[in-house]
MARTIKE-657086 format. One record per residue (C-alpha): residue in one letter; x, y, z. Coordinates in steps of 0.02 Angstrom, whole numbers, plus 50000, padded with zeros to 5 digits. Layout:
@residuo = a	u = X	v = Y	w = Z
...
END
This chain:
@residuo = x	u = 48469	v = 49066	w = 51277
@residuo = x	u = 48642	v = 49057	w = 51338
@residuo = x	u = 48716	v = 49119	w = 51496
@residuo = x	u = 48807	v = 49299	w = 51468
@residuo = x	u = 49004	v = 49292	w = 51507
@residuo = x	u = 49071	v = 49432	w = 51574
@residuo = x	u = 49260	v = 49447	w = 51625
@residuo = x	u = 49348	v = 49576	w = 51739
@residuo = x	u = 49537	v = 49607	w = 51746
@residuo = x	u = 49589	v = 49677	w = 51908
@residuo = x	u = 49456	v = 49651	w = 52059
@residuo = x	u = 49462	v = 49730	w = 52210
@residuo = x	u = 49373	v = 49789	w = 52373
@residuo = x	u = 49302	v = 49968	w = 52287
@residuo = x	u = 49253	v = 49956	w = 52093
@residuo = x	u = 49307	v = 49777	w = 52066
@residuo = x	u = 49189	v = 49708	w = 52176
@residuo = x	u = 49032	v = 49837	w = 52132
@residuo = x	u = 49053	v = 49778	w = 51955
@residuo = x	u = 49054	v = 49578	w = 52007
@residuo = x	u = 48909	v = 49612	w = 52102
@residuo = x	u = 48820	v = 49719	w = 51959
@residuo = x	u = 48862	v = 49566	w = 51832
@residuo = x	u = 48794	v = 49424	w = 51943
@residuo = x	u = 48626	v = 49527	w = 51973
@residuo = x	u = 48603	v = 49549	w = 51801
@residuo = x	u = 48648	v = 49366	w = 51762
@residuo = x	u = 48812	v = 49362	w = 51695
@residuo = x	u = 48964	v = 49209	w = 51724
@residuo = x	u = 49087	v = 49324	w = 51776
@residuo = x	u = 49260	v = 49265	w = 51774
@residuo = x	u = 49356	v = 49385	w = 51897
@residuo = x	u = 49555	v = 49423	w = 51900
@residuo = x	u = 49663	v = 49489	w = 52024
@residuo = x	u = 49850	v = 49465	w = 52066
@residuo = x	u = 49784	v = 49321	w = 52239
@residuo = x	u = 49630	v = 49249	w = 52157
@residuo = x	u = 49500	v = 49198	w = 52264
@residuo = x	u = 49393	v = 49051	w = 52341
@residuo = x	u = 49250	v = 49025	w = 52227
@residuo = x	u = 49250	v = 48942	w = 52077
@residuo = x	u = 49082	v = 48876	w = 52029
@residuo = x	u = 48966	v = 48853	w = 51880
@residuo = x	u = 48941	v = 49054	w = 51883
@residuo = x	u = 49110	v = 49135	w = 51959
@residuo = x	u = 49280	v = 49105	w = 51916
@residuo = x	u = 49429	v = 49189	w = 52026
@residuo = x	u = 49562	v = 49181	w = 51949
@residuo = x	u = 49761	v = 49255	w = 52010
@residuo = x	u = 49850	v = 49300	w = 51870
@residuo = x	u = 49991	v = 49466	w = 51869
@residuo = x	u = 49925	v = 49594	w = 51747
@residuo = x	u = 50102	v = 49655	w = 51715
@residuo = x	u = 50148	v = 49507	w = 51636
@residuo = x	u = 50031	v = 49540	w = 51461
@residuo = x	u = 50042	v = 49380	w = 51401
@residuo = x	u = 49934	v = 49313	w = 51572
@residuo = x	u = 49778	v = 49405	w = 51489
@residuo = x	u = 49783	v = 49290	w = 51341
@residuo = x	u = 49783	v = 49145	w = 51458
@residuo = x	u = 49643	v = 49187	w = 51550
@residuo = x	u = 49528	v = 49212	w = 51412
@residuo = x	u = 49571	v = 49051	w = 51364
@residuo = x	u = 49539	v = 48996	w = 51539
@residuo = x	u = 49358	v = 49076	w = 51530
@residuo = x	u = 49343	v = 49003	w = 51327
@residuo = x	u = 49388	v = 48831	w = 51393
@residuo = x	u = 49261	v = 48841	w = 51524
@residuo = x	u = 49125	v = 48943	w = 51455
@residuo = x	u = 49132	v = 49007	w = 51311
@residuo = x	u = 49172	v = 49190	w = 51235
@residuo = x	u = 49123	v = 49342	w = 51332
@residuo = x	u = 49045	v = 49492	w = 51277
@residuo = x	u = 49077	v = 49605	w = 51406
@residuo = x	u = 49273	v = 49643	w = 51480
@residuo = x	u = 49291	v = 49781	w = 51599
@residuo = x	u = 49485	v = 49814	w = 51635
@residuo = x	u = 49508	v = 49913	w = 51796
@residuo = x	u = 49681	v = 49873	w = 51823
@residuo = x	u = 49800	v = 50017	w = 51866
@residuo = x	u = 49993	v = 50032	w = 51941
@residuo = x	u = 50091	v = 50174	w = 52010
@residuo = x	u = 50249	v = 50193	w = 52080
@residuo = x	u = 50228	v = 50380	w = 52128
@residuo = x	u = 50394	v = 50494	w = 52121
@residuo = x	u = 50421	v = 50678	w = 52175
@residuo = x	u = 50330	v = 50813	w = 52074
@residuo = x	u = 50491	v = 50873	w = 52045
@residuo = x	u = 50591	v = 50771	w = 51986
@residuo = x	u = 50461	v = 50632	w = 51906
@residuo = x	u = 50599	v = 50553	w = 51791
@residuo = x	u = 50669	v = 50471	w = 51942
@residuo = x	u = 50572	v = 50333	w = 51921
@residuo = x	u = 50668	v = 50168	w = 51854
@residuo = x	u = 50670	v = 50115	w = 51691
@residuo = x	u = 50608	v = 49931	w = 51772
@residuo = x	u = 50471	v = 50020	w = 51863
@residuo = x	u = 50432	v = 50117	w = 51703
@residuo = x	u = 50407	v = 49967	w = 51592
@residuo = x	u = 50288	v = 49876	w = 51754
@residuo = x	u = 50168	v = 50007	w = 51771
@residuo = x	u = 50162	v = 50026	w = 51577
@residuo = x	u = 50109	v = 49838	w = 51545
@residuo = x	u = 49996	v = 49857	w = 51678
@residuo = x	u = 49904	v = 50018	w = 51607
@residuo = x	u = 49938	v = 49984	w = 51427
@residuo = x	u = 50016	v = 49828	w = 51342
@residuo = x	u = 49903	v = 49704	w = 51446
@residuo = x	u = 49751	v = 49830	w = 51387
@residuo = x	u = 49818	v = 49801	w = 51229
@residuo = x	u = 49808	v = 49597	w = 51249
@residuo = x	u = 49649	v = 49637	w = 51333
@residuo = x	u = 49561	v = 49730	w = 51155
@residuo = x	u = 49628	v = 49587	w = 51055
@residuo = x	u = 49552	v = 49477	w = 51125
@residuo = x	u = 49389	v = 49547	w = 51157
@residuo = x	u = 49378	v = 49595	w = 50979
@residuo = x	u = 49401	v = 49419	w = 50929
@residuo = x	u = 49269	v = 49368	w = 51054
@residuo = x	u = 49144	v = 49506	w = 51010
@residuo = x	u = 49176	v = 49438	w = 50806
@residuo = x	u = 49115	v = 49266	w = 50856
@residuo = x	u = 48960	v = 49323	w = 50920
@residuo = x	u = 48807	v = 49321	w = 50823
@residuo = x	u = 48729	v = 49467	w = 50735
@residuo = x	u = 48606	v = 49518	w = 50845
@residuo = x	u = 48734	v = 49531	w = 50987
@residuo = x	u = 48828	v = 49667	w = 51060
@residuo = x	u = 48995	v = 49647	w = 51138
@residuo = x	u = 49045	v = 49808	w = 51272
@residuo = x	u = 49236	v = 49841	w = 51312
@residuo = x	u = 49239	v = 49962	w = 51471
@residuo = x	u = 49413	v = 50016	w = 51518
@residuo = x	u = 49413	v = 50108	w = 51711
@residuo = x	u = 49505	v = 50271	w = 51697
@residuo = x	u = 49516	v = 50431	w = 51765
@residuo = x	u = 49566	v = 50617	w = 51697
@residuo = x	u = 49727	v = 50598	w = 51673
@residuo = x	u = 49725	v = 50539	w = 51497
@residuo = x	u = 49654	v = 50764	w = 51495
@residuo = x	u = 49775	v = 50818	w = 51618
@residuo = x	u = 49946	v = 50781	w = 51702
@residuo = x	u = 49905	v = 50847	w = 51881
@residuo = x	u = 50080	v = 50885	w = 51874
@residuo = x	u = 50125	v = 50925	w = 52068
@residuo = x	u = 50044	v = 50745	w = 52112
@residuo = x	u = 50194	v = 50613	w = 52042
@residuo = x	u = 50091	v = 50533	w = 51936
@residuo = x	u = 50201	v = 50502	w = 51772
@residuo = x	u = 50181	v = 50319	w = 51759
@residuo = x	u = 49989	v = 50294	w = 51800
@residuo = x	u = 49955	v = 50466	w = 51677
@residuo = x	u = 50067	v = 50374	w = 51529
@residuo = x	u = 49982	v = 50236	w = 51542
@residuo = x	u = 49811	v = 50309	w = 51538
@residuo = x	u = 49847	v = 50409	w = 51398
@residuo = x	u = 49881	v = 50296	w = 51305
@residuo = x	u = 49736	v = 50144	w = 51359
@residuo = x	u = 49624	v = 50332	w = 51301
@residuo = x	u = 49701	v = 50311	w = 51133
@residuo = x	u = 49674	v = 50131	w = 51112
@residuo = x	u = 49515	v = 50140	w = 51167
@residuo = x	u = 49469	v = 50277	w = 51033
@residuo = x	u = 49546	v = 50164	w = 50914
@residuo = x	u = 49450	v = 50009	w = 50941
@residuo = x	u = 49299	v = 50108	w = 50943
@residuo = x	u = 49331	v = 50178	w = 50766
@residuo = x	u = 49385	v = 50013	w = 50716
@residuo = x	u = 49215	v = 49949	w = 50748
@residuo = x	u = 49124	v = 50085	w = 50663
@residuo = x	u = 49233	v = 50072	w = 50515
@residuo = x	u = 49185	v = 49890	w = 50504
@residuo = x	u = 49017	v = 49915	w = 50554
@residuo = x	u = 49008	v = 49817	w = 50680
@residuo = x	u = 48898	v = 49849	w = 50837
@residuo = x	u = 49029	v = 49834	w = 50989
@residuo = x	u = 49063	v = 49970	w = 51097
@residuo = x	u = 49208	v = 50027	w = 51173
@residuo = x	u = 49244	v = 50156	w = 51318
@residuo = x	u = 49357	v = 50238	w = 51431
@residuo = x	u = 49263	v = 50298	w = 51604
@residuo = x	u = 49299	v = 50456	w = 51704
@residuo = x	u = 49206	v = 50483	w = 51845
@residuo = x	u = 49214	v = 50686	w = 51897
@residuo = x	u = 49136	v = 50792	w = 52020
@residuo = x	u = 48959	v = 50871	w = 51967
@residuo = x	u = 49064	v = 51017	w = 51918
@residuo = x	u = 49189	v = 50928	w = 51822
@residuo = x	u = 49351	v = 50922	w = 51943
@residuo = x	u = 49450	v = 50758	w = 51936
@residuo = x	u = 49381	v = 50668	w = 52066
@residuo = x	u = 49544	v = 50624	w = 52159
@residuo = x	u = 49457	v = 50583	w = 52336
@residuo = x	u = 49313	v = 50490	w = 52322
@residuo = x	u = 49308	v = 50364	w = 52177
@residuo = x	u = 49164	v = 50286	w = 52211
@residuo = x	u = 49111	v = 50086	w = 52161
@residuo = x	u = 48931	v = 50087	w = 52155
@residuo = x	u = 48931	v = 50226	w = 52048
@residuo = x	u = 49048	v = 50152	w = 51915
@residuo = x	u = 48938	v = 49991	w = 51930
@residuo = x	u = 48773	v = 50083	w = 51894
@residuo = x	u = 48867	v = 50187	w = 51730
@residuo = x	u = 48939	v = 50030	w = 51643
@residuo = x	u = 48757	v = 49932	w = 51688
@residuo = x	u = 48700	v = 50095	w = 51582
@residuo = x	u = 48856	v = 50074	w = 51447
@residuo = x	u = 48806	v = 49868	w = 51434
@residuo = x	u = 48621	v = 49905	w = 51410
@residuo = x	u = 48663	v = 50038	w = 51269
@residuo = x	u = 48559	v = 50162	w = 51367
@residuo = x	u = 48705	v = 50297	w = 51419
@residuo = x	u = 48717	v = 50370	w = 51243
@residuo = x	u = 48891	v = 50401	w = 51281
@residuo = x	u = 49049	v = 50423	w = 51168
@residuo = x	u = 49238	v = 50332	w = 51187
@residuo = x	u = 49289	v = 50421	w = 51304
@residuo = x	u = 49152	v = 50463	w = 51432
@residuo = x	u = 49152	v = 50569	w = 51604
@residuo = x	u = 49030	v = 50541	w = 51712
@residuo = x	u = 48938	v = 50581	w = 51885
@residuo = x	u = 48875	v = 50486	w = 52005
@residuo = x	u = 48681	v = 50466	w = 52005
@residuo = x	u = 48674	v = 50557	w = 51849
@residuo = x	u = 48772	v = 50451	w = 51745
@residuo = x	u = 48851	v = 50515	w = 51567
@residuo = x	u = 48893	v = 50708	w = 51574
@residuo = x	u = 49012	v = 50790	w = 51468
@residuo = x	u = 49124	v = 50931	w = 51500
@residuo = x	u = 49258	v = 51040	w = 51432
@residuo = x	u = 49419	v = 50977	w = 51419
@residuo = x	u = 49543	v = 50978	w = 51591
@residuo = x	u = 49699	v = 51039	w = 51478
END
C-alpha cells in the first residue's frame, strides 16, 4: 500500500503546525507551504515557500508534490490575509490591497479545488479524497465594528466554493468530501480569541476518517467536535 500524500497551503506556528503534526502521526507525506519555507525536505516532509497571493504558485506546487510523490488526497488550505480598516469607513481599503487579500482567501482556493479535484479523480475507487478549507464565521456574519471587509469577502466566498465542490461531487457521485471549518464557542459565539490548533487538528483527523458526520460547511467545538447551530445573521 502506498504512502498517503497530504498537502497544506499556509503553515504556521498555531493550526498549521497541529495539522503537520496530526498528518505525520497518522502516516501521511505531507508537503507543507508557507510564504519562507522551511528546513526539511526529506522522503516524508516537503517545505516548500511559495506566496499564496500569487494563484498561479498553487498549481506549481502540486506539481512540485506530483513530481515527487504522487497525487494527494487530502489538501487543507488555512491560508488567510487582512489588511484591517476602520469600522467606519471599511471602503478605505485600496483597490491593490483589495485584490491581495482576495487571491489569498479566494482565487488561490479556487486553484487549490481544481486541483484537488483532479487529484481526488485519479484515485482509485475505493479511495476517498478530503478538501478541508480553515475558516471562521464570517462567511454567517460581518462583525461589522471589527474592519474585517477583506478577510469576510474572501471567506464568503471560499464558503460558496466549498458548497459547490461538495455538490459537484455528489452530483457525480463521487465519494470526496469537501468542507469549510468554524470553530465556535460551546454556545455558538464566533470564537474571535482563542482559535485553538489542536482542536482543528483533532476535527479534520475526524473529517479525513469520515467519522464527523458533518456537512460543507461545519462549526465545531473543541473536544466535542461537529456541532451545529443556528445561523450568526
Amino acid at each position: 500500500m502506498s504512502t498517503p500524500i497530504a498537502i497544506l497551503l499556509g503553515a504556521g506556528k498555531g493550526v498549521g503546525a497541529s495539522v503537520i503534526q496530526m498528518l505525520h502521526g497518522k502516516g501521511y507525506r505531507v508537503a507543507s507551504v508557507s510564504r519562507s519555507g522551511g528546513q526539511t525536505n526529506d522522503q516524508n516532509t516537503l517545505s516548500l515557500a511559495y506566496d499564496l497571493s500569487t494563484p498561479t504558485n498553487v498549481s506549481a506546487v502540486f506539481k512540485k508534490v506530483r513530481d515527487s510523490w504522487g497525487e494527494p488526497s487530502v489538501v487543507v488550505y488555512n491560508g488567510a490575509a487582512l489588511h484591517p480598516t476602520n469600522y467606519k469607513m471599511q471602503f478605505d481599503v485600496s483597490l491593490e490591497h483589495f485584490e491581495q487579500d482576495l487571491a489569498v482567501n479566494t482565487t488561490s482556493v479556487f486553484v487549490a479545488l481544481k486541483e484537488a479535484i483532479a487529484s481526488f479523480n485519479k484515485m482509485s475507487a475505493s479511495a476517498t479524497g478530503t478538501f478541508v478549507f480553515v475558516g471562521n464565521c464570517l462567511n454567517e456574519a460581518p462583525l461589522a465594528d471589527k474592519g474585517l471587509l477583506t478577510l469576510g469577502t474572501g471567506k464568503s466566498a471560499a464558503a460558496y466554493l466549498i458548497s459547490s465542490a461538495a455538490n459537484a461531487a455528489a452530483a457525480n457521485e463521487k465519494d470526496s468530501r469537501f468542507y469549510y471549518i468554524d470553530q465556535r464557542t460551546e454556545q455558538g459565539d464566533p470564537m474571535l480569541k482563542g482559535v485553538d490548533g489542536p482542536a482543528h487538528a483533532e476535527f479534520i483527523e475526524e473529517l479525513i476518517d469520515g467519522k464527523a458526520n458533518a456537512p460543507p460547511l461545519a462549526t465545531f467545538v473543541k473536544d466535542q467536535g461537529y456541532k451545529s447551530f443556528p445561523r450568526l445573521t
